[in-house]
N, C-alpha and C positions, 0 to 999 in steps of 0.2 A: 348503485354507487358509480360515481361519476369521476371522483378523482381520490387520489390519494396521497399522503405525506408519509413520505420515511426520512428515518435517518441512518446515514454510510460510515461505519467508525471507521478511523484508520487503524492502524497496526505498527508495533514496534519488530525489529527482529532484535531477539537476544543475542542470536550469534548465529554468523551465515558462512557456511564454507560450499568454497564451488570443487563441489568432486569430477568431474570428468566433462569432454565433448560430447554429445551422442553425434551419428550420422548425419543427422535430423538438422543439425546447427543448435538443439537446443543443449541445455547445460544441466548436467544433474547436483542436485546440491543438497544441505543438511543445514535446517536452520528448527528454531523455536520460534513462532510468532504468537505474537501477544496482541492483544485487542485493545486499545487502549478509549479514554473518554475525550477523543476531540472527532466531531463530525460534521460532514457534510450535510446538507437537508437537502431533498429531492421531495417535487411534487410532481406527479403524474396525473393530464388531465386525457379524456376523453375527448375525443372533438369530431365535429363533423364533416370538415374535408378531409381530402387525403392525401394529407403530408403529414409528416414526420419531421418536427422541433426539435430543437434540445442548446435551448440558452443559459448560461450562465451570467454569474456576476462579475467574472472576471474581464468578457470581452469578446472580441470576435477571431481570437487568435485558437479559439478551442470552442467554440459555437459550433453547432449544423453538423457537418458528414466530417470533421475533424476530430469530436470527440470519440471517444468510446464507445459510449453511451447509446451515440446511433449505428456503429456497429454491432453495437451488443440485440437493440432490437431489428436491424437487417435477418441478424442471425437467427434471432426467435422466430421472424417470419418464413422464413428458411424451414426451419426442422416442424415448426403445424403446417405448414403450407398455406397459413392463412395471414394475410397481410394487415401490419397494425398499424394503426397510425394516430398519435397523439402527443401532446403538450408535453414536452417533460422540461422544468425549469430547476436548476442546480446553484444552489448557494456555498460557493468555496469557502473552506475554512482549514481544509486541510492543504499544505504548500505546495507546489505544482513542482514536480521535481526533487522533491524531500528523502523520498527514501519510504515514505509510509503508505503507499498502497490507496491514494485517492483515487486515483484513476480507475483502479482496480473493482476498488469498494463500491463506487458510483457504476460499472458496469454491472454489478452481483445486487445490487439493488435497484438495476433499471429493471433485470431480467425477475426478479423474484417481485417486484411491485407490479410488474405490466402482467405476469402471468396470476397473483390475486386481483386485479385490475377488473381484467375482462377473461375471469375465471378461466383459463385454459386448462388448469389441471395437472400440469406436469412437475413431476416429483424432482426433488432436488437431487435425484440422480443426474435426471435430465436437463437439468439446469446445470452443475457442473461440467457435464456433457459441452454443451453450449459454452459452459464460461471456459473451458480449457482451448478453445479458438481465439479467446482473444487475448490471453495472458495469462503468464506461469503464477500470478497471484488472485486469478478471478474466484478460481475453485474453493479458496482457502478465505473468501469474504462469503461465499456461498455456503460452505460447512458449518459458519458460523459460531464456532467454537474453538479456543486457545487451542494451538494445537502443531506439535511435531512434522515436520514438513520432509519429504525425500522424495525422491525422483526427479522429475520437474519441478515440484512444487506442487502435484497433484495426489501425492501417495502422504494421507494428512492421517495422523492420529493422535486422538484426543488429550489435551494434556492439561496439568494444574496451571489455572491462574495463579501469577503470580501478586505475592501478597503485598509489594512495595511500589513507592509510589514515582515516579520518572520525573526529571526536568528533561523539557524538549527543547534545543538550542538551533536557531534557523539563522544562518549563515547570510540568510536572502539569495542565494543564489540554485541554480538551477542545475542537477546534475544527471547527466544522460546515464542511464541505465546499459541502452544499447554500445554507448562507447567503452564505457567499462568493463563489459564482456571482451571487446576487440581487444583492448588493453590486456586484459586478462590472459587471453589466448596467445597471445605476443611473446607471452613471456616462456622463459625454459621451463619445463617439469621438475628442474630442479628448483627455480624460484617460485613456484606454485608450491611445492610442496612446504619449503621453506617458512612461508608464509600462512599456510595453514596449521603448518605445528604450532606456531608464534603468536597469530592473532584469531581474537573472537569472529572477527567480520574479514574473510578476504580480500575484500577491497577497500580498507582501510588505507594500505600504503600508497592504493595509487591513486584512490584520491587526495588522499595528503601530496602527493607529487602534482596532481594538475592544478592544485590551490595554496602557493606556496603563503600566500597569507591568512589564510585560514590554519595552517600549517603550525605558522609559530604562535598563534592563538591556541588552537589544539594541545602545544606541547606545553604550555603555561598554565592550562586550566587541568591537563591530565598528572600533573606535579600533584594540584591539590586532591584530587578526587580522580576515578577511573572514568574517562569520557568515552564513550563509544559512537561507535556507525549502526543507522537503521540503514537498509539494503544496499542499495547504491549510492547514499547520502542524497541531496546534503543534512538532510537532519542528524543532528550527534545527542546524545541525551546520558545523564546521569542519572543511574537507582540510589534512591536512598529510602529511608526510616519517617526522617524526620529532617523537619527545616535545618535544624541545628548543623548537621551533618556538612549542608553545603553552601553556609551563611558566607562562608571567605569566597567560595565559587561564586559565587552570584553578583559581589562587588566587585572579579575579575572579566565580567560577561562583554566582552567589545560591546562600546554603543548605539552600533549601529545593525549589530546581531536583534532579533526579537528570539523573545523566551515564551514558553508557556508549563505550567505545572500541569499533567496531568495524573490520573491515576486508573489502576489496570480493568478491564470487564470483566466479569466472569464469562458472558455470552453476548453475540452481539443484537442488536434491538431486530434485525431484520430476519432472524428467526420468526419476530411474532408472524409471518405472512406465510410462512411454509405451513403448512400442512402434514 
């Protein structure tokens, strides 16, 4: 076998609370994530010289040693000691800055498609291992199953799909993950705590404060229906049943916002490569 094609689902969080600093600078938290049906496509080829690719469709702004992706296999060569080097080309479909874990999912599927690839054999201990170097969301696209999240993000246990179906609402804008911890920590312990008695997603308010127009779109559409935040935004998304549910929302959707319906996985596809 010479190359291969996966696909990278993204992820919703149902509800994200940041419980404490560690030493470390990392942040301990408690979320649900959900698996949901929008993904990226990654092909992995085999090649004969020796370098290490990794293009996408978006451009040269996250190409080459800027993505993940080529950290993700620096890393793998790292821990076999043996050096890879091949074609990986990434088809975006999940939002750059969303809130939903592409970047994440396209690392946990470089490292689990490159190691059925060129059979290395390492178990998805080992590959968690590996994914917890490069993000507090690599481990939990590795686990591959819906699933209760604590610690960093690495202490996962197994949880029910949920049985309803999401609207995903894309702002079009890009929202840093790393600022919003900064913001986060800025704040009193009394306003942290405040805010997690109050809201599903703690960083809900302060992204509604660095996006005062998305803002008052947010508080017009959450009138009709309960809008929420996937991680650090900017994706917001409503659960419902059925269409009916959010027929008026959908005529309220900004113009210039893009929507996508999805609905939940049970598992994600890049299980099928583990072993």
């Amino acid at each position: 076998m010479n190359k291969i094609s996966i696909t990278c689902p993204a992820k919703l969080n149902l509800n994200l609370s940041v419980l404490k600093k560690k030493i470390n600078g990392m942040h301990e938290i408690d979320s649900q994530f959900q698996l949901i049906n929008l993904f990226d496509e990654m092909k992995i080829e085999k090649t004969d010289s020796e370098f290490l690719n990794v293009s996408t469709n978006i451009g040269s702004s996250i190409n080459g040693e800027k993505n993940i992706v080529y950290q993700a296999i620096n890393e793998l060569s790292n821990f076999t000691g043996r050096q890879i080097f091949c074609n990986i080309t990434i088809n975006k479909n999940i939002p750059l800055g969303g809130g939903l874990g592409g970047g994440s999912s396209n690392a946990a599927g470089a490292l689990i498609g490159v190691n059925a690839l060129f059979e290395l054999g390492l178990s998805s201990k080992d590959l968690i291992k590996i994914g917890k170097k490069l993000g507090a969301d690599v481990p939990f696209f590795i686990f591959g199953k819906n699933a209760h999240a604590s610690g960093t993000g690495d202490v996962l246990l197994e949880a029910k799909s949920s049985s309803k179906k999401f609207l995903l609402l894309f702002p079009q804008i890009h929202s840093s993950t790393k600022e919003l911890f900064h913001q986060w920590d800025r704040l009193s312990k009394d306003s942290q705590n405040r805010i997690i008695k109050k809201e599903e997603n703690s960083f809900l308010p302060l992204f509604l404060q660095n996006n005062q127009d998305i803002k008052e779109s947010f508080n017009q559409l959450n009138d009709l229906c309960t809008l929420r935040l996937s991680g650090t935004g900017s994706t917001m998304f409503f659960i419902y049943e059925n269409k009916g549910e959010i027929e008026k929302t959908l005529k309220k959707i900004p113009s210039k916002w893009r929507h996508s319906f999805c609905e939940p996985l049970q598992c994600s596809p890049l299980l099928t490569y583990l072993t």
